[in-house]
N, C-alpha and C positions, 0 to 999 in steps of 0.2 A: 459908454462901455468902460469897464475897469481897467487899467493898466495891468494890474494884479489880475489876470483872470483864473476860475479855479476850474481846475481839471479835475471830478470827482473821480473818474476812474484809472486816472495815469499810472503807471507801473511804477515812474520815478518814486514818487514821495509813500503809495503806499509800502511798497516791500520795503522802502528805507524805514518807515516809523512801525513796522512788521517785525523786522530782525533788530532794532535798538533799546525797544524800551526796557526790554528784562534784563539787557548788558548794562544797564546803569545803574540797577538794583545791586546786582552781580559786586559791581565796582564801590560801592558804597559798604557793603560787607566786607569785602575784603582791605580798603582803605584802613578799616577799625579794626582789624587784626594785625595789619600790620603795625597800630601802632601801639597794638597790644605789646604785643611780640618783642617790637624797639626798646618798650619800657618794661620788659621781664628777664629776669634771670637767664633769659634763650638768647640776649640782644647779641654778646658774644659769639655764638653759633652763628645765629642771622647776619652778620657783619662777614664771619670765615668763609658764609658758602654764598654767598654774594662778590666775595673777594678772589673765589676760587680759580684759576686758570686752566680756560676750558682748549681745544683743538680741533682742527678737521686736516687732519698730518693726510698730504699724498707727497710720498716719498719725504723730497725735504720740503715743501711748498704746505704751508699751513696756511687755511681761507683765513679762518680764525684768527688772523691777526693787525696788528697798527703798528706799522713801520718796522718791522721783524718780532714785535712782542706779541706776544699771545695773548688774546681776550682776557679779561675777569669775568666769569659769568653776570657782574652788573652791566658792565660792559659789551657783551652779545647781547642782553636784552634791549638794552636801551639802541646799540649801532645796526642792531641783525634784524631782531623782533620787530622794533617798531619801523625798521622800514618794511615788512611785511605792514605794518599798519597803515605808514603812511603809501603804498601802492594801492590801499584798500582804498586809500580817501580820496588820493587820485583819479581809481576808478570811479568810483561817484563823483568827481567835481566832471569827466569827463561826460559819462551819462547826464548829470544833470545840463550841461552846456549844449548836449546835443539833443536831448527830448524830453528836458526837465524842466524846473521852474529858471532857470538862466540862458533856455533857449533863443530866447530873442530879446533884444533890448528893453519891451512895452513891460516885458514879465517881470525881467529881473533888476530896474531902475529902483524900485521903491527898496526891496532886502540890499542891492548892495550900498546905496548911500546911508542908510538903518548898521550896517556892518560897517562901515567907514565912519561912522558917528560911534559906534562902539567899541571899536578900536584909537581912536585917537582920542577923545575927552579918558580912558584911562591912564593912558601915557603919560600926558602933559597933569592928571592927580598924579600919579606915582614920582615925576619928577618934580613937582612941586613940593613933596616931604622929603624924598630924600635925591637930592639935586649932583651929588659928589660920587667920586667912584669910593669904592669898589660898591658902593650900593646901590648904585643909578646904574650899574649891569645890566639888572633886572627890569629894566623899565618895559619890557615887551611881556613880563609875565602874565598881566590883568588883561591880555588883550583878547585871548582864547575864550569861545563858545564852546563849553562841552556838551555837544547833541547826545549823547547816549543818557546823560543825567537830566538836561533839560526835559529831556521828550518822554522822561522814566517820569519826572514830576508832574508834566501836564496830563500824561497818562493817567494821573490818578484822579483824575476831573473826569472822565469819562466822555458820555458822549455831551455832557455840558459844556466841551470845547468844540466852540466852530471850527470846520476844518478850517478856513483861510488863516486863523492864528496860529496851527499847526502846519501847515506848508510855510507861513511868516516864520517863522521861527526854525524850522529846516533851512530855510533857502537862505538866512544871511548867517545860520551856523556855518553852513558851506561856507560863504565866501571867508569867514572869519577864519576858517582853517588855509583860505587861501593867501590870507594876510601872512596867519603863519609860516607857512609854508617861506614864502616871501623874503619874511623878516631871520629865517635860519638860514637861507639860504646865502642869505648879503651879509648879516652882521656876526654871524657863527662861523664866520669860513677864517681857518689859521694856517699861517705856512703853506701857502697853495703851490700845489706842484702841477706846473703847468705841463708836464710830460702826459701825467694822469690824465688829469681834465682833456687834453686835447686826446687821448686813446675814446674816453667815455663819450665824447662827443662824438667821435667817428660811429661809434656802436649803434649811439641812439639814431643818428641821422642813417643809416645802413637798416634797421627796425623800421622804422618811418618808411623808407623807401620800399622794404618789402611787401610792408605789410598796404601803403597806396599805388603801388607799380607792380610788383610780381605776384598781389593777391595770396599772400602769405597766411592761415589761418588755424597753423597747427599749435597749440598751447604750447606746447615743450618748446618750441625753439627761441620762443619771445621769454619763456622764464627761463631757460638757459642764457640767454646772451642778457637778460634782466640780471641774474648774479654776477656777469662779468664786471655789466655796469655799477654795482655796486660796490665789489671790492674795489674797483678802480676809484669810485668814490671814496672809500675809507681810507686808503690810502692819498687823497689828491689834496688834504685838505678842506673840504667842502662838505660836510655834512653827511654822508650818508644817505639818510634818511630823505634825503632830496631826490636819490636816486630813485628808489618806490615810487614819486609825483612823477617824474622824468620818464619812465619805465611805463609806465598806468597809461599815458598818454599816447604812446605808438602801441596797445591794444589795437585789433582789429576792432570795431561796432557792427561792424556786418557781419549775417552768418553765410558759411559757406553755401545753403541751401536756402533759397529763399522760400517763405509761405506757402505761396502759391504752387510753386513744384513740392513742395514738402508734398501738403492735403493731397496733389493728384499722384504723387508715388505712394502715399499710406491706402488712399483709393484701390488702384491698378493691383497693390498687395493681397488688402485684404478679398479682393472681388477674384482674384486669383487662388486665394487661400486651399487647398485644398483639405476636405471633411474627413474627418475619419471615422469609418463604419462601425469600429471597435470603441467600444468605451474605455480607455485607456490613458493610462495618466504619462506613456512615454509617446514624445512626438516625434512624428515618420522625418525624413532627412529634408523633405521637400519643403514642410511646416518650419521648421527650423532653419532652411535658406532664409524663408520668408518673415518672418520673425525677428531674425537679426539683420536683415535687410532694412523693417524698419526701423529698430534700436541703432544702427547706425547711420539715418535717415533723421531719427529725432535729435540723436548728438551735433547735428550738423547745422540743424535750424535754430540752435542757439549762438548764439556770438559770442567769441572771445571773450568780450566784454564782459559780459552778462553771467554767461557761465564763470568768469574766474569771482567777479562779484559776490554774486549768489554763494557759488563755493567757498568764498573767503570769510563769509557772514559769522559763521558759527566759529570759528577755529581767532577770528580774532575779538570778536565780544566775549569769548567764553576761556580762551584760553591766554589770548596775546597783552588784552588790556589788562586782564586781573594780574598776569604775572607781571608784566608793568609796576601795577598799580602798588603790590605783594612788596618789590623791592623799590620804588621811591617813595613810597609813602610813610614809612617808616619814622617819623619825626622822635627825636630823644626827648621828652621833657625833662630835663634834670641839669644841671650844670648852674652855672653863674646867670642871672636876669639876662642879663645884653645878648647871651646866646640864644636864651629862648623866646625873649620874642622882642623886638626891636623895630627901628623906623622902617626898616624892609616889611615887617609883618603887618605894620598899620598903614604902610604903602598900599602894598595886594590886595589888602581887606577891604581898604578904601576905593581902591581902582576898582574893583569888582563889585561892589556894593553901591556905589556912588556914581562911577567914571560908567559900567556898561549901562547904567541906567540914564542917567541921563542923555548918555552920547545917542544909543539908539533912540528914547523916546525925542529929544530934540530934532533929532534929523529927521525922523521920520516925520512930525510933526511941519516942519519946514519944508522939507519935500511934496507933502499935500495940501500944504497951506500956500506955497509958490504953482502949485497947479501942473506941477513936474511930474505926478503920478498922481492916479488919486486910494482912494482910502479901499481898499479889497472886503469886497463883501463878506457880512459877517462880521468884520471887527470895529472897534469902535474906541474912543479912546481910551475908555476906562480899561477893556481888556487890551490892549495896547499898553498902559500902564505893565499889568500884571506881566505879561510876557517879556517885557523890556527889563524888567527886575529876574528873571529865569533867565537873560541871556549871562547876569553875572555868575551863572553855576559856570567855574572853571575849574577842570581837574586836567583830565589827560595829558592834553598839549600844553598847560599852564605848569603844569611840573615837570612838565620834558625842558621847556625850556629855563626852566628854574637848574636844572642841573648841568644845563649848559652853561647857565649865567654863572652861577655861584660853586659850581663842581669841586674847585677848590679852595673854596672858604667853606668849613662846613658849618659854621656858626651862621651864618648870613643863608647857607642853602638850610639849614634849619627853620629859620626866621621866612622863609622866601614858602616853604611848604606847610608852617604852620596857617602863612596867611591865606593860602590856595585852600586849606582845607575850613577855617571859620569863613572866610567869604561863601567859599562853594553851600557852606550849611546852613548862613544868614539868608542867602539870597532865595537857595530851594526854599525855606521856610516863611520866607515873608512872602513871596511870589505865592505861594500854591495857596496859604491861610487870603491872601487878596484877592485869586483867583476865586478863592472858594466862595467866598463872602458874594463878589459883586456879578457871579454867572448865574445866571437864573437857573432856578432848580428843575425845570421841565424842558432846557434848551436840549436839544441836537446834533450831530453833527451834519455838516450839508451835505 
């Protein structure tokens, strides 16, 4: 039996490869606008209102702000926005841990030492070109999986991809964001104000307890006390955007109504329903108890989880990453050589091109060749190969932290996003043209 076994009909992987593949489409146009834009006559404008300071004034108390200063709308984007992202991804490392492909150790042994082979053979290439600061910042940038770009590209294989290459490929993206996550958390954290940090600890631990002791399950209160914990992160020193992952994880998973009582109160409704004699398009008061009885009946049998998930889908592939995407993507080509592309940009390029290919296909390969998991049906090493070269498409998270690394050197955060974006383009293009080549033209998905 596989280690790797494949659930065809699980919720986890399909609504996720459901709601991402056309947000990486999404992200790759507007990537190229923006660096239209950087490079036109507008670049002035797009600097001003990216620079512009934005507010959310009650009384004197402004949320909008870092240490009495008010935002720069680059600045809400990247501290506000994306931790709406990262509470998204949260959400999904949560769901996948609890009925996903990371459910149990047999499932998720093979993706996450495949994620741990593609995170660290980039590192150790990045610091191997550039070894010294201020350039060896960036050592964690080649490290990110961009699943909305990978899964846009194997997407376009059809159903000539086996699904286990397609769950392979979700399940140690995940973990790769959890690397992430990880690595902003411990090496991005400056001037830590222990007053903060211990208030945001209380909140989450009080979240936690609600929502596993007093059965807590109303949305509002958990995104209510999720924004305390946030500004208390912006202000603590610590990243932010940690708070989203922090926040995502005291979600309820259970819905307030379970299945089984659901079907037998939608039952007992509709078998109660009462008929109306008149052909009439307005309904008596009685139809109408009954009707929102079970409209509020159906709200109920979804879970926190689930429902903030789902509802986050659209609002952050469509609106959160491209405006992201809009204001760091922006690269200037123009200036002196060394700013524009340098040992930082042949670092990324290399780590992502090089470092996530190999690290994943090596470990992976070592993992079922020590008989520590074995090989998931459906793939083989050649398509193993091609997907391993798909896990170096890194954007999102490889430029979040590119502007943490380099935020004030902007020649170096130049060089850091130029190389995010020729790796992310080498890797989609050689991966999808090897894919295409070596997938047999009549295969399936399982």
């Amino acid at each position: 039996m596989n280690n790797f076994k494949i659930k065809p009909v699980a919720y986890s992987f399909n609504s996720f490869f459901k709601h991402y593949v056309s947000g990486g489409m999404v992200l790759m146009v507007v990537a190229v606008l923006a660096m239209i834009v950087a490079n036109s006559p507008l670049n002035n404008a797009y600097q001003s209102v990216l620079n512009y300071p934005i507010s959310l004034q009650i009384g004197s108390f402004n949320l909008f702000s870092h240490h009495g200063e008010p935002m720069t709308l680059l600045m809400f984007i990247n501290d506000a926005l994306m931790a709406i992202f990262f509470f998204s991804v949260g959400l999904e490392i949560k769901r996948e841990v609890l009925v996903g492909e990371l459910s149990s150790v047999r499932q998720a042994l093979l993706p996450i030492i495949a994620a741990c082979g593609g995170m660290i053979v980039p590192v150790i290439i990045y610091y191997f070109i550039v070894p010294e600061a201020p350039g060896c910042n960036g050592i964690a940038i080649p490290m990110a999986t961009d699943i909305a770009f990978s899964l846009s590209v194997l997407g376009l294989l059809g159903k000539r991809v086996p699904l286990s290459l397609k769950i392979f490929l979700t399940a140690f993206a995940v973990v790769d964001d959890i690397g992430g996550i990880i690595v902003i958390a411990i090496f991005y954290a400056t001037n830590l104000e222990l007053g903060y940090i211990l208030a945001a600890a209380v909140i989450l631990v009080f979240m936690l307890y609600a929502n596993n002791k007093l059965n807590i399950v109303n949305k509002g209160f958990y995104v209510l006390l999720g924004i305390v914990v946030w500004y208390l992160f912006l202000q603590s020193g610590i990243h932010s955007t940690v708070a989203g992952v922090l926040v995502a994880f005291t979600i309820p998973s259970r819905p307030h109504i379970k299945i089984g009582k659901y079907i037998e109160h939608i039952r007992e409704n509709i078998h109660s329903f009462p008929i109306s004699r008149k052909d009439s398009i307005i309904l008596d008061k009685l139809q109408l108890e009954r009707l929102k009885s079970i409209e509020s009946a159906s709200n109920h049998v979804i879970s926190p989880l689930q429902s903030m998930e789902d509802g986050l889908q659209g609002v952050v592939n469509y609106f959160i990453m491209p405006i992201f995407a809009f204001a760091n993507a922006g690269v200037v080509l123009s200036g002196e050589e060394g700013q524009i592309v340098g040992n930082v940009t042949f670092a990324v390029v290399a780590g992502l091109l090089f470092g996530k290919f190999i690290g994943l296909f090596s470990f992976t390969w070592l993992t079922i060749k020590l008989k520590i998991a074995n090989m998931p049906e459906g793939m083989s090493w050649k398509n193993l190969a091609g997907v391993s070269m798909l896990g170096g498409i890194g954007f999102t998270v490889a430029l979040f932290i590119a502007t943490l690394s380099f935020g004030d050197t902007q020649a170096l955060l130049n060089q850091a996003k130029l190389g995010i974006i020729i790796g992310t383009i080498l890797c989609g293009l050689i991966g999808y043209l090897y894919l295409y080549k070596i997938l047999p033209k009549d295969a399936k998905s399982n």
